[in-house]
N, C-alpha and C positions, 0 to 999 in steps of 0.2 A: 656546695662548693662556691658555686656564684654570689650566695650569701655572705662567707667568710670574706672573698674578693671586693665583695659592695662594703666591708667594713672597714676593710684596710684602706682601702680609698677613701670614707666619708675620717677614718681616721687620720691620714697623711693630708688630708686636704687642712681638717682641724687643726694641727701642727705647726701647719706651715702659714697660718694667720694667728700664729702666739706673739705677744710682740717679746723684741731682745730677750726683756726680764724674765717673763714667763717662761720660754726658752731657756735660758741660764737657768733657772731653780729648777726646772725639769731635769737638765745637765747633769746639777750640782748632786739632787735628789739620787738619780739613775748613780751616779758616782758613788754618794756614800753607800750604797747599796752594796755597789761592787766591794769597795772597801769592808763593808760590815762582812760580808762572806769571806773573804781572802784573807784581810789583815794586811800587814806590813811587811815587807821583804821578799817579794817576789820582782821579776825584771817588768823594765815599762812592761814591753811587750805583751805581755799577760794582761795587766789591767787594760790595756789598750783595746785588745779584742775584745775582752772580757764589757767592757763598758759600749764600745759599738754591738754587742749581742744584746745588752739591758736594753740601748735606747731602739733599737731595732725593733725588738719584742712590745715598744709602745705605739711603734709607727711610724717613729724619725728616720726619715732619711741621712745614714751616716755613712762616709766615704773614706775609708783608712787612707794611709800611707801616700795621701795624694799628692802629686806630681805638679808642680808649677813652676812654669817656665822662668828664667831671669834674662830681661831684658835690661839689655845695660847702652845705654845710651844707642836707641836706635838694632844693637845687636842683640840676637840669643845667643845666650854663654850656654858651653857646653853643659854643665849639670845647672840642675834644677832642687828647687825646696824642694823638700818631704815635708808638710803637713801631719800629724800624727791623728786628729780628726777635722775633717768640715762636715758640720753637723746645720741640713737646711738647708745647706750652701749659703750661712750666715757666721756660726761662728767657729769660730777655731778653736781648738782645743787639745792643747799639747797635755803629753803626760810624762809625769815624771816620777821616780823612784831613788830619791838622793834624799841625802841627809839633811837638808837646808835647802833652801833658795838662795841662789846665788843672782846678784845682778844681768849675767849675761842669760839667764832663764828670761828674767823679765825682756831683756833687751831684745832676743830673739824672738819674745812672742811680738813682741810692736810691733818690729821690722815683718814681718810677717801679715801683719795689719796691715800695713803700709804697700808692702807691695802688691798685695790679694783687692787692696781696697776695701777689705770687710772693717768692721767696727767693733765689730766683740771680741774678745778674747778671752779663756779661760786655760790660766794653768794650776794642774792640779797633781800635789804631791802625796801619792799615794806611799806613799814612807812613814808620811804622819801619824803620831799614835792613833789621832784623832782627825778624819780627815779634813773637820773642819778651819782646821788650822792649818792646813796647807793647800788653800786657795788662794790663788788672786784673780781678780775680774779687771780685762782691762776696757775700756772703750774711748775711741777717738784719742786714743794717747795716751791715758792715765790712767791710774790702778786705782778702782773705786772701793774693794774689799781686802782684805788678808795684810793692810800696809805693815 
């Protein structure tokens, strides 16, 4: 038992010294996985779990449905983001199940950047035949993959 415990730790410690990238492809990887098993046309929902159980099972620290607060000049507004994962408490990573990408997909992951302070972002469209094709990677503002 103490064994198993000493691994899961020397593994979350390894994790959590991956830089951005490494991170992301681990992400990206744990994703098409999910994808490869499920396919297309189920609710986020599903992939969402289903993708924090993959990265969990490696030793990532992943946080659903996470709650942050919006401060708006000075005040807390009454409701707060949903985040759909912080994975490391570095990147974010929304999930989607639509036909397309739509610009306010991208727009809400920035914004989201932006107010967390984080730098990564990944949105991933689990609709896609092919999930590869419906990714975007954002950092510091721009979308470096899937344009």
């Amino acid at each position: 038992m103490n064994r198993e415990m000493d691994h899961a730790e020397t593994e979350t410690r390894r994790i959590s010294r991956l830089k951005h990238d490494e991170l992301s492809e681990l992400i990206i990887k744990s994703a098409i996985e999910v994808h490869r098993e499920l396919g297309p046309g189920l609710l986020e929902s599903i992939y969402e779990m289903c993708l924090a159980h993959e990265l969990r099972e490696q030793g990532v620290k992943v946080l659903q449905q996470l709650s942050v607060p919006i401060i708006y000049k000075g005040t807390r507004m009454p409701n707060d983001l949903r985040l759909d994962l912080l994975v490391d408490d570095r990147i974010i990573v929304e999930v989607k199940a639509v036909e397309e990408f739509h610009p306010v997909h991208q727009a809400q992951l920035l914004t989201y950047l932006k107010l967390t302070d984080k730098r990564v972002g990944l949105l991933l469209n689990f609709n896609s035949p092919v999930l590869v094709k419906g990714i975007k990677r954002m950092m510091n503002g721009y979308v470096l993959e899937g344009e």
